[in-house]
C-alpha positions in Angstrom: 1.1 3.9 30.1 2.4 0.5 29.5 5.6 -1.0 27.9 5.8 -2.9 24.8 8.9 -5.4 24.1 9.4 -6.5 20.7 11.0 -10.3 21.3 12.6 -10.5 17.9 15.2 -7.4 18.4 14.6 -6.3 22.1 13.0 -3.0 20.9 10.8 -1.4 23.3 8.1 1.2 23.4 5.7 2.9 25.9 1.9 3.3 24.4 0.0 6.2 25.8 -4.0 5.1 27.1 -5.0 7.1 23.7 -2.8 5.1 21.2 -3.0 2.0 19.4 0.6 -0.2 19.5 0.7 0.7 15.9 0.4 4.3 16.6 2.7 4.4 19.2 5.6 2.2 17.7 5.2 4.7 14.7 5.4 8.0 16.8 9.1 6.9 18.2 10.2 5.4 14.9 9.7 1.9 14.8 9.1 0.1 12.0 6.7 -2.7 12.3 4.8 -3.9 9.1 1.6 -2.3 8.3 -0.7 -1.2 5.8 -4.0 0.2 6.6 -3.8 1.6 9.6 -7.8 0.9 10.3 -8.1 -3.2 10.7 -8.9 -4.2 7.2 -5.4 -5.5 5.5 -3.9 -7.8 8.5 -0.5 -6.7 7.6 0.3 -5.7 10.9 -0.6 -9.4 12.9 1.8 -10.2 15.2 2.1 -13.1 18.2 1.5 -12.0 21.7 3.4 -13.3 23.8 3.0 -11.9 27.0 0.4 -9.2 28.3 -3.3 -8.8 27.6 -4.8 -6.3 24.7 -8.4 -4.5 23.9 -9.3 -4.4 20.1 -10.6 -1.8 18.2 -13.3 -3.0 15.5 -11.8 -4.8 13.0 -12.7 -6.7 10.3 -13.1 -10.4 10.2 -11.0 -10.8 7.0 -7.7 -9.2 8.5 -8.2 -11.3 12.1 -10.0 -14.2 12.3 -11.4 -15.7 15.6 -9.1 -18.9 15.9 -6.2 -16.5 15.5 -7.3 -14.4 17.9 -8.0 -17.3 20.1 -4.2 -18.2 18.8 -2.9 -15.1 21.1 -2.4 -12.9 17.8 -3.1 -8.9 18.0 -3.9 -6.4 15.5 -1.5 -3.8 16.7 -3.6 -1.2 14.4 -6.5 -2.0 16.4 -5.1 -3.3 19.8 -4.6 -1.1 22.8 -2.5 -2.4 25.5 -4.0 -3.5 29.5 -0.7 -4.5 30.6 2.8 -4.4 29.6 3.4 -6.8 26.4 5.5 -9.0 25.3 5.1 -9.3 21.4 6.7 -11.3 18.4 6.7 -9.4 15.4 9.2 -8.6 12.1 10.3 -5.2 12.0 10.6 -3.1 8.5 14.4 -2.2 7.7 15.4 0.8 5.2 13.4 3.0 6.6 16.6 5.3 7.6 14.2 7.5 10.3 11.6 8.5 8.2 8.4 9.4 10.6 5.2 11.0 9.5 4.7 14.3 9.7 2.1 16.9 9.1 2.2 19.0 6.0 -0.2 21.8 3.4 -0.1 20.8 -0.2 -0.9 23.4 -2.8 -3.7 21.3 -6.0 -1.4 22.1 -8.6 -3.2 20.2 -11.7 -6.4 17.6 -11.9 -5.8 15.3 -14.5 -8.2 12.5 -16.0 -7.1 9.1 -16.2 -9.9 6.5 -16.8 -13.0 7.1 -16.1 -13.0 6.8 -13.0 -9.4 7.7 -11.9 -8.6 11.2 -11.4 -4.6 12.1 -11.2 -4.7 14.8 -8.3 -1.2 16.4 -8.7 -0.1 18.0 -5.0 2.8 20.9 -5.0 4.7 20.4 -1.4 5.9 23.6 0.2 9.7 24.7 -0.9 11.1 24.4 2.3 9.4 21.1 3.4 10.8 18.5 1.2 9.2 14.9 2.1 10.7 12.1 2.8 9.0 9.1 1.6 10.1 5.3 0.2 8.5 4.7 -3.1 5.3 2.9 -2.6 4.3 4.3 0.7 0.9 6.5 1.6 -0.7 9.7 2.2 -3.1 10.5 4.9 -5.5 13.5 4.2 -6.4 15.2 7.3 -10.6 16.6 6.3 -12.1 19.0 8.0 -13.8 16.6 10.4 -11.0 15.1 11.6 -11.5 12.4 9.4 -8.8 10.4 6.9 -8.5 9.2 3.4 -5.4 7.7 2.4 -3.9 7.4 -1.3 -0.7 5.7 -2.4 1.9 8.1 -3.8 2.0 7.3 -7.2 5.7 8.9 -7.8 9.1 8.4 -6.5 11.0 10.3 -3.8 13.3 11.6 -6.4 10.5 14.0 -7.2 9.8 14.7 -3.8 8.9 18.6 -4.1 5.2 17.1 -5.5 3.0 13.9 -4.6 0.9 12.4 -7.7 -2.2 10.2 -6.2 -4.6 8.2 -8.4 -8.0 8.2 -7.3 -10.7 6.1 -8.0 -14.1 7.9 -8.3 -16.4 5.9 -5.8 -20.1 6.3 -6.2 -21.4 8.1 -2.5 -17.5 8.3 -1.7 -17.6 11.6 -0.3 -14.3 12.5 -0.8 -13.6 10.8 -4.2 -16.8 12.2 -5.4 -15.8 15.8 -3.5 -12.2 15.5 -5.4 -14.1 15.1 -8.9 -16.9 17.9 -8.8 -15.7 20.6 -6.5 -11.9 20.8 -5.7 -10.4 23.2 -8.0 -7.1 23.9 -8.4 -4.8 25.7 -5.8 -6.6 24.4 -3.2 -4.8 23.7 0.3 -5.5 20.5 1.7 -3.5 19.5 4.5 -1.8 16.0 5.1 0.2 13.4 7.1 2.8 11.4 5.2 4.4 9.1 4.8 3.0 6.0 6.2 3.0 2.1 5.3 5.5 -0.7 4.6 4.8 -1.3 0.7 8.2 -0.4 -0.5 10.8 -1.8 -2.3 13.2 -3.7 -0.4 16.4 -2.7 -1.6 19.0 -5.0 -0.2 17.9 -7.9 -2.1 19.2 -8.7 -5.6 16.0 -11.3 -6.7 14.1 -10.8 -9.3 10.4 -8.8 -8.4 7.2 -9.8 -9.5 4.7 -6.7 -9.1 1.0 -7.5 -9.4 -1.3 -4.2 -9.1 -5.2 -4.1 -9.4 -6.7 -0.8 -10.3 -5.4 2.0 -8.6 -3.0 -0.6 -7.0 -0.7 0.8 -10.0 -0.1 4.2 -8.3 2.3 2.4 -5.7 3.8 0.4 -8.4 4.3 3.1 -10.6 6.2 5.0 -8.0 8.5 1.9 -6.8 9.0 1.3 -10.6 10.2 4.9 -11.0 12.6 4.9 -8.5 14.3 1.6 -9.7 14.7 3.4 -12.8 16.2 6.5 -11.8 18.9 4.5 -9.3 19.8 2.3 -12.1 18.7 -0.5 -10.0 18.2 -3.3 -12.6 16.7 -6.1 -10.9 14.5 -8.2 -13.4 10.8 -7.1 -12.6 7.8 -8.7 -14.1 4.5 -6.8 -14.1 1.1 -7.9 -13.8 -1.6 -5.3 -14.1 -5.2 -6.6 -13.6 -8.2 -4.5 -14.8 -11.7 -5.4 -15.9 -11.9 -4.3 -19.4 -9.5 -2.3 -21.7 -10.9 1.6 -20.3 -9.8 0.4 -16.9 -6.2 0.0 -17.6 -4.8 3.6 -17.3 -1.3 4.7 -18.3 -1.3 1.4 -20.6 1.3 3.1 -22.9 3.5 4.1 -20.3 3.7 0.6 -18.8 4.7 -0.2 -23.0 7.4 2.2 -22.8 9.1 1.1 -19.8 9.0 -2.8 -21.4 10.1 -1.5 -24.9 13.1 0.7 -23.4 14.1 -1.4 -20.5 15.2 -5.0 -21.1 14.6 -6.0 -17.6 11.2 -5.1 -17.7 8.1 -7.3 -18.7 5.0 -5.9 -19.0 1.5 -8.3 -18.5 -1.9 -6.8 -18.4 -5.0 -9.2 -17.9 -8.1 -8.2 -18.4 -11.4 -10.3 -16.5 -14.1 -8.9 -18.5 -13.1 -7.9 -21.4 -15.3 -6.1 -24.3 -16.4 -7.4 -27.6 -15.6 -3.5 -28.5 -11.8 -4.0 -27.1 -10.8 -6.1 -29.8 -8.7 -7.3 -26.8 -5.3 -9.8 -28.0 -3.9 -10.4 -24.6 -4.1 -12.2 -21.7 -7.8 -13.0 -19.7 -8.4 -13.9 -16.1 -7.5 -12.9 -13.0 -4.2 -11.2 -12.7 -2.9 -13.5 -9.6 -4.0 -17.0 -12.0 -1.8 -15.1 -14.4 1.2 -15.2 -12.4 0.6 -18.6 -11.6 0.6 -20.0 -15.0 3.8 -18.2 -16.4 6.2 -19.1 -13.2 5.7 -22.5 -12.3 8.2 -22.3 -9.3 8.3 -19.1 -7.1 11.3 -19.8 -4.8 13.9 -17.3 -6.4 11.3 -14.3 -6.8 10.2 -11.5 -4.2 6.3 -11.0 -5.1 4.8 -6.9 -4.2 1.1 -7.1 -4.7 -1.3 -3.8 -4.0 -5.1 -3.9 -5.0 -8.1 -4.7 -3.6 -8.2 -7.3 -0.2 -9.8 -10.4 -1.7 -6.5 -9.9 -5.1 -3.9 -9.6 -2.5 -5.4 -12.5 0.1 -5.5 -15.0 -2.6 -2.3 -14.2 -4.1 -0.6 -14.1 -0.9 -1.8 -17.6 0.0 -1.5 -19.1 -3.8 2.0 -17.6 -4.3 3.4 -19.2 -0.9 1.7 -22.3 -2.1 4.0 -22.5 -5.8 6.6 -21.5 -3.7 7.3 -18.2 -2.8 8.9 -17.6 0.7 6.5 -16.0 2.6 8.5 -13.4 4.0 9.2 -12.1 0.7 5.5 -11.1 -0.5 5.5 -7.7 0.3 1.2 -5.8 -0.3 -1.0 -2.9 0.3 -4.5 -4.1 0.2 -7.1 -1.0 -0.7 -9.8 -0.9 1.2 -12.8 1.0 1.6 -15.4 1.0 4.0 -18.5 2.9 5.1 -17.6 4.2 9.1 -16.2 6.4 10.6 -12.4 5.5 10.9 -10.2 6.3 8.5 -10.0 4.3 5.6 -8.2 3.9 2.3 -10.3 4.1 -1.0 
């Protein structure tokens, strides 16, 4: 077992020869950014300072070689040799929330794209879930394997979890989810994990970007600002291919028409002749770009796939934004046996 000393607030942690420093700062309840959990995202870099690691496989997009050279870590990923010393940002307004295991009853399948399925989850009376708006499920399969999905509604309505899900051709479990799962099915869980979440002590105005299913987080953060009258000025950028891709369109209308402080901006990259499509074209980050020429005063939340959130991470700190206030969940998918998030 070794210690682990986070510079920044004197926090320290013992991790186990069988955990990760991710793992192990989650089990005792410290909150240090992450999003993945399986070495794709990056969210959880930090500078180590003292100490020597091992590294799970990663990929080369969340770590790159000169940083590890640099003496950064992947904590999802890095397994401590020695006792560390490491620099790192911890998460506040978390209030003790930890993961925990839990059954959830299928309570409704709903279609909503063509490739998103709404999986609606009843939670069992007596375990309510505590969760920030924006955060993560974990299902736990049979095998022992994971798929993780963004909870798509807000803690308010905590008796139930809504999760979009993409339909991935040879994704076992998406394609599992659309042909055989039928209703009032237990599948059991681990929730709630990840940073994305609304950070609630700040009174700037939030620009959301979502890409695909990157909308279920977005959807749920939205939700809760709305139910706790919390009426920061929120600008929302939804990116989808062509006009079948953008789900709940209507719903993302009604929240502009009703609310003043909300302003609604899909882009589409491909549109269709066949969509007759009026609005905006491109890619959703370019978007953001062209309409705010100075990003200083804004918080930025982006959730989508890696290459959407990597390039507005880096553009948006370029026009401005501080860099401690872009706040993502990059989806990602990939073909081994970790865990991953599709």
């Amino acid at each position: 077992m070794h210690k682990v000393t986070i510079k920044n607030s004197g926090h320290t942690f013992d991790v186990r020869p069988s955990q990760t420093v991710l793992q192990a700062a989650i089990e005792v309840g410290i909150n240090l950014p992450y999003g993945c959990r399986n070495g794709a995202c990056g969210a959880c870099k930090a500078k180590l300072l003292q100490g020597k690691v091992t590294h799970d496989d990663y990929q080369g997009s969340a770590m790159s070689d000169a940083e590890l050279a640099a003496g950064n870590a992947l904590l999802c990923c890095a397994r401590p040799i020695e006792d560390l010393s490491i620099e790192c940002r911890e998460v506040g307004g978390m209030a003790g929330i930890k993961p925990r295991i839990l059954p959830a009853r299928v309570a409704k399948k709903e279609q909503l794209a063509h490739d998103v399925i709404a999986l609606h989850l009843q939670l069992p009376a007596s375990e309510r879930l505590q969760f920030k708006a924006g955060q993560y499920i974990e299902f736990i399969l049979k095998d022992g394997k994971r798929r993780a999905f963004s909870i798509a509604n807000a803690p308010h309505e905590s008796d139930f979890l809504q999760l979009h899900i993409r339909v991935i051709a040879g994704g076992v479990f998406s394609e599992y989810v659309e042909k055989e799962l039928q209703e009032k099915a237990i599948l059991r869980l681990e929730a709630p994990f990840g940073s994305f979440f609304l950070r609630e002590d700040s009174q700037k105005p939030i620009i959301l970007v979502a890409g695909g299913t990157g909308f279920a987080p977005v959807k749920g953060i939205i939700e809760h600002m709305l139910h706790n009258n919390i009426n920061r000025e929120i600008v929302l950028y939804r990116g989808a291919r062509e006009l079948r891709d953008l789900y709940m369109h209507d719903l993302c209308e009604k929240w502009a028409a009703l609310m003043p402080n909300i302003t609604y901006i899909p882009v589409l990259s491909e549109p269709n002749a066949e969509d007759n499509w009026q609005g905006r074209t491109g890619l959703v980050h370019q978007a953001v770009l062209d309409d705010i020429s100075d990003l200083s005063a804004y918080q930025a939340y982006a959730c989508g796939a890696p290459p959407m959130v990597e390039i507005a991470h880096q553009t948006f700190v370029q026009q401005g934004l501080d860099a401690e206030e872009f706040f993502s969940d990059a989806f990602t998918f990939a073909a081994t046996p970790k865990p991953v998030t599709v």
